[in-house]
C-alpha positions as CSV (number, residue, x, y, z in Angstrom):
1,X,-11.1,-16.7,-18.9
2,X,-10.0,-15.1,-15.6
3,X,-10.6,-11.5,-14.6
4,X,-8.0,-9.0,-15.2
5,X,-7.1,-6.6,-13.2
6,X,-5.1,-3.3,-15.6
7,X,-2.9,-1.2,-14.4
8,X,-5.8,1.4,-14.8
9,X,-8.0,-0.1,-12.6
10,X,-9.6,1.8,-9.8
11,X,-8.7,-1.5,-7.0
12,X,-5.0,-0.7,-8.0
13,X,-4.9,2.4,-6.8
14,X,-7.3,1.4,-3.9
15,X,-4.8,-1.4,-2.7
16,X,-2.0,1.0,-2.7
17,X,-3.6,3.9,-1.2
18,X,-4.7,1.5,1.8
19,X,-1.2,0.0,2.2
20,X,0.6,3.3,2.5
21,X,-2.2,4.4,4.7
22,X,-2.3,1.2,7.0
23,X,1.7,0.9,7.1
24,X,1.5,4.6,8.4
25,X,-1.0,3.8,11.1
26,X,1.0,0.2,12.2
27,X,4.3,2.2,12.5
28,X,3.2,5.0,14.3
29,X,1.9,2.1,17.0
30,X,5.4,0.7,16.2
31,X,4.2,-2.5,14.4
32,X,7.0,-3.1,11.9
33,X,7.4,-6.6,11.7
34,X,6.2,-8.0,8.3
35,X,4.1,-4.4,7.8
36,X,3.4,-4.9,3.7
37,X,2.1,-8.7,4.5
38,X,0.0,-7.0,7.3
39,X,-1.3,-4.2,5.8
40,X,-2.3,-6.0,2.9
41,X,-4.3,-8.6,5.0
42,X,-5.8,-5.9,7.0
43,X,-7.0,-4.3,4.0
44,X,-8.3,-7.3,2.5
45,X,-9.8,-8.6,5.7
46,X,-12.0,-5.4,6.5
47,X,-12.4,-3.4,2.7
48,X,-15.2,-1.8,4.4
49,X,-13.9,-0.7,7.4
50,X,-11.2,0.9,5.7
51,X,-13.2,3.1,3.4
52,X,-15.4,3.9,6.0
53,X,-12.2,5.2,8.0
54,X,-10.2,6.6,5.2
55,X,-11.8,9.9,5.3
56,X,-10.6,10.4,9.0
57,X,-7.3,9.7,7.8
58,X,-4.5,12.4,6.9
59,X,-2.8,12.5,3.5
60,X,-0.9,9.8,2.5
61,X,2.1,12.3,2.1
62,X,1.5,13.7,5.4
63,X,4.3,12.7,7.5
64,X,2.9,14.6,11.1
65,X,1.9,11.6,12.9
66,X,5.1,9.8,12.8
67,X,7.6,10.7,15.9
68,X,10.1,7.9,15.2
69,X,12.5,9.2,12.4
70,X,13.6,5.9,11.2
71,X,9.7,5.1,10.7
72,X,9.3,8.9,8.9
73,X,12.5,8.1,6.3
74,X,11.3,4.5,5.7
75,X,7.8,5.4,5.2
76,X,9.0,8.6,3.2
77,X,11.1,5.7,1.0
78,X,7.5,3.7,1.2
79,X,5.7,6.2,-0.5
80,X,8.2,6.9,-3.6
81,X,8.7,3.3,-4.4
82,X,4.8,2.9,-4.6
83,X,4.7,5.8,-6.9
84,X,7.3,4.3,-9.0
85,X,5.6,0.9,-9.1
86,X,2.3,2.6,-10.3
87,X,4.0,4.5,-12.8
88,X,6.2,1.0,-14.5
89,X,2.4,-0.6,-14.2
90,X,1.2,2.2,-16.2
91,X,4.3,2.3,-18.6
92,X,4.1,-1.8,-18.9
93,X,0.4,-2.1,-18.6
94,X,0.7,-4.0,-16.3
95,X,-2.4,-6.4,-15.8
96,X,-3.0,-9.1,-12.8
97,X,-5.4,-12.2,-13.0
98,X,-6.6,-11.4,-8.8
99,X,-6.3,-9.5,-6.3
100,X,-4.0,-12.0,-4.8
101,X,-1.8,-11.7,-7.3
102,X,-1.7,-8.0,-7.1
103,X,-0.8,-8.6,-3.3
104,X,1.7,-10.9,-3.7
105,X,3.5,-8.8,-6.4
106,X,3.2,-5.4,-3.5
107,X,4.6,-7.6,-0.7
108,X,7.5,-9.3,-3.4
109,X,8.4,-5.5,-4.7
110,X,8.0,-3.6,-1.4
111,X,9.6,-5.9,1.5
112,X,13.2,-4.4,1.2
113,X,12.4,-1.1,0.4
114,X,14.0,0.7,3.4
């Protein structure tokens, strides 16, 4: 039997913390082109480096560093559709058999948000 990964399971949260927190940093250098795909392989290409990093980091709801304000509205739209994905994974209990799955699904659900 696989591993399953639950909608209360700490790497959930993890994953999305990073994404939001990677997308902010690639659009403030104005990387936008296929930023969920990106983020996500950045994440899961250097783990470490991230959480090494993430203290030095602002808020993910801290919207200072952008100067673009398409890139402040999309990443503003970025952070409430994450919210309301961990909220229908809670509600559905929502489980994953990898973390590939659970990055697949993020880049599936979060590639037209807007």
């Amino acid at each position: 039997m696989g591993l399953k990964i639950k909608w209360s399971d700490d790497r959930v949260r993890g994953t999305t913390t990073a994404l939001l927190l990677i997308c902010r940093d690639r659009l403030c250098r104005g990387e936008t082109d296929d930023l969920i795909a990106a983020s996500l392989a950045d994440y899961r290409n250097d783990p470490a480096g991230y959480k090494e990093n993430k203290a030095a980091w602002p808020d993910v709801n801290d919207m200072a560093p952008f100067k673009n304000p398409q890139h402040t509205a999309y990443y503003k739209n970025l952070v409430s559709a994450v919210e309301g994905l961990l909220r229908k994974f809670v509600e559905g209990k929502r489980q994953f058999n990898s973390l590939t799955e659970l990055d697949n699904y993020l880049v599936f659900t979060l590639q037209n948000v807007r």
